[in-house]
C-alpha positions as CSV (number, residue, x, y, z in Angstrom):
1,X,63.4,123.5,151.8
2,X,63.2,123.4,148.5
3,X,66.8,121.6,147.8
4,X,65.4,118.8,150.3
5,X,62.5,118.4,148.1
6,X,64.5,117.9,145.1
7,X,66.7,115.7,147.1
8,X,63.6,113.5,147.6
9,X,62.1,114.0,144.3
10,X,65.5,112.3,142.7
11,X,66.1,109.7,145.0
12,X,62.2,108.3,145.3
13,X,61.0,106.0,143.1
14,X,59.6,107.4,139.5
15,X,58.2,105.3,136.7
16,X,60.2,104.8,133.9
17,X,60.0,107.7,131.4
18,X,60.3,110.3,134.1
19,X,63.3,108.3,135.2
20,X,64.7,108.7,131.8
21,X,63.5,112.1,131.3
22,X,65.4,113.3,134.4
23,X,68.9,111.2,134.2
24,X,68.8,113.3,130.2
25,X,68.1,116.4,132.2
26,X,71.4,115.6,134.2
27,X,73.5,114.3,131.3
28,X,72.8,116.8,129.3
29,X,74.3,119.2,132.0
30,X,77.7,117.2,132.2
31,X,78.2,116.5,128.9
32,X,77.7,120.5,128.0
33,X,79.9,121.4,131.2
34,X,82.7,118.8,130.3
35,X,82.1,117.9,127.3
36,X,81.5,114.1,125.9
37,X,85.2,112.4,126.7
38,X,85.5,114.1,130.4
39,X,82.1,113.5,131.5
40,X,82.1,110.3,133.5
41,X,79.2,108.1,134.6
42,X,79.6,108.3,138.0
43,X,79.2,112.5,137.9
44,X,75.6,112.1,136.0
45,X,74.5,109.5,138.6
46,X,75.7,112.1,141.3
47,X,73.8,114.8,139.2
48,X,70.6,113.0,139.1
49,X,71.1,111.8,142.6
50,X,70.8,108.0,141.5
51,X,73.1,105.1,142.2
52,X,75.4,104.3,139.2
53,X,73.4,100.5,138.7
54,X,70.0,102.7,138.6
55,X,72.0,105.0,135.6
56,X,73.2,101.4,133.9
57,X,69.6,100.0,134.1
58,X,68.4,102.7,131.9
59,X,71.5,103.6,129.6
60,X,74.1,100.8,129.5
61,X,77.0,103.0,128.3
62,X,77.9,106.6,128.0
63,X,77.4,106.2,124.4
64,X,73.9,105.1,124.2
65,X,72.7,108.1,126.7
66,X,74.5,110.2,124.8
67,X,72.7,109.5,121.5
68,X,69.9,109.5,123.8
69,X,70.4,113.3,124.6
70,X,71.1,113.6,120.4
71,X,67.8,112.4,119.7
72,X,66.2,114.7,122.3
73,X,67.9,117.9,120.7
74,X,67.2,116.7,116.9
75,X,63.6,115.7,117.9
76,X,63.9,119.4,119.3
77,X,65.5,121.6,116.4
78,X,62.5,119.2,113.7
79,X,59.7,120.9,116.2
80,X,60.5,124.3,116.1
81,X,61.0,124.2,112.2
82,X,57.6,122.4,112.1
83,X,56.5,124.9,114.5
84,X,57.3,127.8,112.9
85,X,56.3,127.0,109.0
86,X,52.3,125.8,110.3
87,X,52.4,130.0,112.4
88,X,51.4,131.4,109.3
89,X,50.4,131.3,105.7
90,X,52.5,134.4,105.0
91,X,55.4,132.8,103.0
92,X,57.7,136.1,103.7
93,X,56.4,135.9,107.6
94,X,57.5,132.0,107.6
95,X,60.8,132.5,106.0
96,X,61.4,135.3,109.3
97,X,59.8,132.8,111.2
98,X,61.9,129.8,110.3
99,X,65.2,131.9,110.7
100,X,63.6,133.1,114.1
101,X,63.4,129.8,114.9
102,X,66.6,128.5,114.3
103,X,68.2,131.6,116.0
104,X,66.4,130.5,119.0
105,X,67.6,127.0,119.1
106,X,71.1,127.4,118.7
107,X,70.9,130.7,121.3
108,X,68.6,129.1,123.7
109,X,70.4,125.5,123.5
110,X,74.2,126.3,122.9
111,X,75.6,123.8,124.6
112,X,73.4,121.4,123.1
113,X,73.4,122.3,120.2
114,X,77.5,122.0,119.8
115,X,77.4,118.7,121.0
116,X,74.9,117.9,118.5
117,X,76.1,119.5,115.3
118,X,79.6,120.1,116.0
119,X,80.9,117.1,118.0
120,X,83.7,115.4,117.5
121,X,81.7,112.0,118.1
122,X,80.6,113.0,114.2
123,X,82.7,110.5,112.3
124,X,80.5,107.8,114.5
125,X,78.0,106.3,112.4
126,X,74.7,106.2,114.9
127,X,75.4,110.1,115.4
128,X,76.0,110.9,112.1
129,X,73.1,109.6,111.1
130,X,71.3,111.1,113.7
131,X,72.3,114.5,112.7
132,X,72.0,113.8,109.0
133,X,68.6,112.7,109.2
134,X,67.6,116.2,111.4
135,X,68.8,118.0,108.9
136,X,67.5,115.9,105.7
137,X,63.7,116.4,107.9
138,X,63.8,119.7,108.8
139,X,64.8,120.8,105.0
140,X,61.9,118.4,103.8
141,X,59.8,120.1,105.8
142,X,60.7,123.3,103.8
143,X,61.0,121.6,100.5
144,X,57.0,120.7,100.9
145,X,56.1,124.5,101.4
146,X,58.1,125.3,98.7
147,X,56.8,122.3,96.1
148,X,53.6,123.5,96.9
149,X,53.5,126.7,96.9
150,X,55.9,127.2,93.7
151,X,55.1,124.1,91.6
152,X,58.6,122.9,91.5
153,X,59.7,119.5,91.2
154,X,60.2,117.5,94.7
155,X,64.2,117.2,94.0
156,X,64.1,121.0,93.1
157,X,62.1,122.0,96.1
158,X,63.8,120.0,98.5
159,X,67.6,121.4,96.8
160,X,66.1,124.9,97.7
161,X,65.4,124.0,101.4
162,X,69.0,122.4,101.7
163,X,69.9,125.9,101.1
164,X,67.8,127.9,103.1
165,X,67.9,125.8,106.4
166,X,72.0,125.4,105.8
167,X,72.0,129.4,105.7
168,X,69.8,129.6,109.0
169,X,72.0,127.5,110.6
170,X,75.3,128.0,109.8
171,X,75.0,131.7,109.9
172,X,73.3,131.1,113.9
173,X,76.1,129.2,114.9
174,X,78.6,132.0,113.7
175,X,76.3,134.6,115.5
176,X,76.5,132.8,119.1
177,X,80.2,131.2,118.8
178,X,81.9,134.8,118.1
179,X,79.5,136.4,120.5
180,X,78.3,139.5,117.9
181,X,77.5,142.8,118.9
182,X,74.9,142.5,116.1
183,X,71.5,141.8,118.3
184,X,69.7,138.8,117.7
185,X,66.5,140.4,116.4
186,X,68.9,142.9,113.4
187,X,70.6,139.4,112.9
188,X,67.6,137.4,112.3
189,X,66.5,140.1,110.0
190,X,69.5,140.4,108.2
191,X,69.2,136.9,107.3
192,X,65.4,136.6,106.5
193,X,65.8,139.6,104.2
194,X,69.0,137.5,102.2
195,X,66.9,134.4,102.5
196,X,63.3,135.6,101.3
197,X,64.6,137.8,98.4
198,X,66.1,134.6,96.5
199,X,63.1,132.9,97.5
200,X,60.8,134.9,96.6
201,X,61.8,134.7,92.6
202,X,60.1,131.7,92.7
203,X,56.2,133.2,92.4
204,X,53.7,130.8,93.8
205,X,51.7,129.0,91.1
């Protein structure tokens, strides 16, 4: 019953952005199953249960709904940093927080998240850019907590946030990709503690 009523939910008529919204949904699902090169067209229109033209009308190559699906996860991973520096005014709590926050991305978004930070599409320019720009937002996004709250200079600030939302990252993705024993909430610990005691030397003003 309820198969029959997806069936009908994908091949009736939606406006545009649900449309959209829904042939991402399927991308996304071939691209992380076969990755980027072995994912074919004709599989996502299967997946959404559209006709290829339908696919073509909205996305005229694999390419473009693939940086598509890019700016969906990097508009993603920018929330959830925004998110989690506005849950409190506690700078200690929003360093945890921020390190929660990636940990939960990259956990809760795997696939996507490898094809957004560590595929080989990378040397393309549009999803280099893409990626570069996440990154360059979600440290400025630190960088103003820190200006503010420490008195330092923009370029210093936002030099500090490079390195605190590199360590998040990075040290998430070796957490997932080598499956640790270590549980997510010791890791997440582990590295808030690292992160907020060479942080915390800077005293607020």
């Amino acid at each position: 019953m309820t198969g029959n009523a997806d069936q009908r939910m994908r091949g009736a008529r939606l406006p545009r952005p649900a449309r959209r919204a829904q042939l991402i949904d399927a991308a996304r699902e071939v691209f992380v199953a076969n990755g980027y090169h072995a994912a074919a067209m004709d599989d996502i229109a299967d997946r959404a249960g559209v006709s290829k033209p339908v696919l073509y009308q909205h996305f005229p190559s694999k390419f473009e709904l693939y940086l598509a699906l890019l700016d969906e996860g990097t508009e993603r991973l920018v929330s959830v940093v925004r998110d989690a520096l506005a849950s409190t005014q506690d700078n200690k709590a929003r360093v945890g927080a921020t390190m929660a926050a990636y940990y939960d991305f990259v956990a809760g978004n795997q696939g996507v998240f490898r094809l957004v930070f560590e595929s080989d599409l990378i040397s393309e320019p549009p999803v280099r850019e893409r990626v570069e720009s996440a990154n360059r937002r979600c440290a400025d996004l630190v960088a103003e907590v820190i200006a503010e709250d420490a008195g330092l200079s923009a370029e210093e600030a936002h030099l500090l946030a490079v390195g605190l939302t590199g360590l998040a990252q990075v040290s998430a993705r070796a957490w997932t990709s080598t499956d640790s024993s270590v549980p997510r909430d010791v890791a997440v610990g582990l590295i808030a503690t690292l992160a907020w005691r060479g942080i915390r030397g800077f005293p607020r003003k």
